[in-house]
C-alpha positions in Angstrom: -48.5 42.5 22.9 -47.3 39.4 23.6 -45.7 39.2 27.4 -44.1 36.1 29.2 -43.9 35.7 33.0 -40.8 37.5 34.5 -40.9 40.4 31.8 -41.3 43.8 33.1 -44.6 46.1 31.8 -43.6 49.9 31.7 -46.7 51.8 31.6 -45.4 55.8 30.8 -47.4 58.9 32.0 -49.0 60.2 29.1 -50.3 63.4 30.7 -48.1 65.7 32.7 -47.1 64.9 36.1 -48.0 61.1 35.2 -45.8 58.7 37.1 -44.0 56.1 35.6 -45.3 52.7 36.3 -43.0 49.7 36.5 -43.9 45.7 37.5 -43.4 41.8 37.0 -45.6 40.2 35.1 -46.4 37.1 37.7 -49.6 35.4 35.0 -50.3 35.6 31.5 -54.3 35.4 30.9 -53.8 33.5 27.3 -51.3 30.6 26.6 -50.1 32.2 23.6 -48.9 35.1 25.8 -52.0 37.6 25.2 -53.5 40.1 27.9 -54.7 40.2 30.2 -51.5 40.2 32.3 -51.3 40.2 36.2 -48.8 42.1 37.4 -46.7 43.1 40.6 -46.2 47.0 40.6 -42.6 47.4 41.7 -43.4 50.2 43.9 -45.8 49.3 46.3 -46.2 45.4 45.6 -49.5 45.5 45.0 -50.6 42.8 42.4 -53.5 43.9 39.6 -55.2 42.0 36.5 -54.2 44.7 33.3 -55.2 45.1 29.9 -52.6 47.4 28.4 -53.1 50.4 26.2 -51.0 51.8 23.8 -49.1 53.6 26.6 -47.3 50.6 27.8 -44.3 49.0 26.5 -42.2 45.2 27.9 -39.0 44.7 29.1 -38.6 40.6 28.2 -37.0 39.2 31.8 -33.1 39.3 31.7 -32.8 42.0 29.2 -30.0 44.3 29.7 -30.9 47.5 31.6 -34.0 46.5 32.2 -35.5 49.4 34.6 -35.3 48.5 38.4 -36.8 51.9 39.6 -40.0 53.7 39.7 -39.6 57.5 39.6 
């Protein structure tokens, strides 16, 4: 995964009643774009250093309806 500052990380519930996480990536760990990512969860601003599984997926920053909500 490789993830620029601005993109959005989507993290999807992979069990039932697993909410949907949504933030900004604000830092990249790697200059080539690798994890670890910090990011600002969109829902309670909170800012956390993340590795991300095979559960996640990006939203590159400007993209089209990109999601702006966190169920």
């Amino acid at each position: 995964m490789i993830a620029h500052i601005g993109d959005r990380l989507v993290l999807d519930g992979i069990h039932l009643g697993d909410a949907r996480r949504v933030g900004t990536i604000t830092a990249v760990g790697h200059p080539d774009g690798a994890p670890p990512y910090e990011v600002r969860w969109l829902a309670d601003g909170t800012t956390t250093l993340i590795f991300p599984g095979p559960d996640a997926h990006l939203e590159p920053a400007g993209q089209p309806g990109t999601t702006t909500a966190v169920s």
